[in-house]
C-alpha positions in Angstrom: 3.0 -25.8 21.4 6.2 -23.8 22.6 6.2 -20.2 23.0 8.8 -20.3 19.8 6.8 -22.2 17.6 3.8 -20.0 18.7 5.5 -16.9 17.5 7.1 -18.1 14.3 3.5 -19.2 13.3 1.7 -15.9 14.1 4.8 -14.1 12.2 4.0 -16.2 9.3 0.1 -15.8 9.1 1.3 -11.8 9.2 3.3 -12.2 6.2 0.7 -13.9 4.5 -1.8 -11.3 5.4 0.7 -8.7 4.4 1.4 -10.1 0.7 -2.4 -10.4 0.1 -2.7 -6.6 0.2 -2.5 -6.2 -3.5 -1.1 -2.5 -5.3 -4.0 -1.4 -7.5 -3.5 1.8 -9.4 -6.9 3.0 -8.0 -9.1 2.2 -5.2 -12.8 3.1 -4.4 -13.4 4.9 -1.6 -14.5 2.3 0.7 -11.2 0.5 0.2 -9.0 4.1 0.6 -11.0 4.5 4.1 -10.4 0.8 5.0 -6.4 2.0 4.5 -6.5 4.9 6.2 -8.6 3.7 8.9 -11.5 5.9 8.7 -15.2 6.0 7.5 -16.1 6.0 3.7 -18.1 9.1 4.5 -15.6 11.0 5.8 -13.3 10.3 2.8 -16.0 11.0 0.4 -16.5 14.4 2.4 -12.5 14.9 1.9 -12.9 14.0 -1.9 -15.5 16.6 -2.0 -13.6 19.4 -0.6 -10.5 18.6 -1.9 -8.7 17.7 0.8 -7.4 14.1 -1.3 -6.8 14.4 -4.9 -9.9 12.2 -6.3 -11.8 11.3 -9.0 -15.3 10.2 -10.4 -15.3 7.5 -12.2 -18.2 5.9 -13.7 -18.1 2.4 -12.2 -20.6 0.3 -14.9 -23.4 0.3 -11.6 -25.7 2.3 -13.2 -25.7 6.1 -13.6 -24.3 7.6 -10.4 -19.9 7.8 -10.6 -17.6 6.8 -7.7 -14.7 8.1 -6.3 -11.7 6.6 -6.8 -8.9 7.8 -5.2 -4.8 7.0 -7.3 -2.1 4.7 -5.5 0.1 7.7 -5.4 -2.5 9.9 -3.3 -2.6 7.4 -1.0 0.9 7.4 -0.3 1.1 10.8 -0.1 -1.9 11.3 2.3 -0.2 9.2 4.3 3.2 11.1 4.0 1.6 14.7 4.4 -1.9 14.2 5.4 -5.0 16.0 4.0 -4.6 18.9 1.8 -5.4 22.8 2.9 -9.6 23.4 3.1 -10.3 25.3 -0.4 -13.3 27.3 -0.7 -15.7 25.9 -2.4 -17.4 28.7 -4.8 
């Protein structure tokens, strides 16, 4: 196989892999850290202190909510980055 053909095969599996990430209005926390490259745990930890805009939502898994973090605060953590430490009280 030619260098060329090499190339225009990787760029296409990268387009495929590209169009499989889907837009979904909200996404669990695993799946927000999987974006943003970091550990569940520290995005949970963010969620918690307010540093994203999150939510619990009760997820039909028994008794104990997620968080689920909006489309929108994900584009704009990736815009502006975390949000100012608040005190918790």
């Amino acid at each position: 196989m030619r260098l060329r053909e090499w190339l225009e095969r990787i760029e296409s599996m990268i387009a495929l892999l590209i169009a499989r990430e889907t837009v979904k209005d909200h996404y669990e926390i695993e799946e927000f850290a999987r974006l943003v490259h970091r550990e569940p745990f520290t995005c949970r930890e963010w969620a918690r202190l307010g540093r994203i805009h999150a939510e619990k939502k009760n997820s039909g898994r028994g008794p104990h909510a997620r968080w689920v973090v909006s489309h929108d605060e994900l584009l704009r953590y990736q815009r502006s980055g975390l949000l100012p430490l608040r005190r918790l009280s």
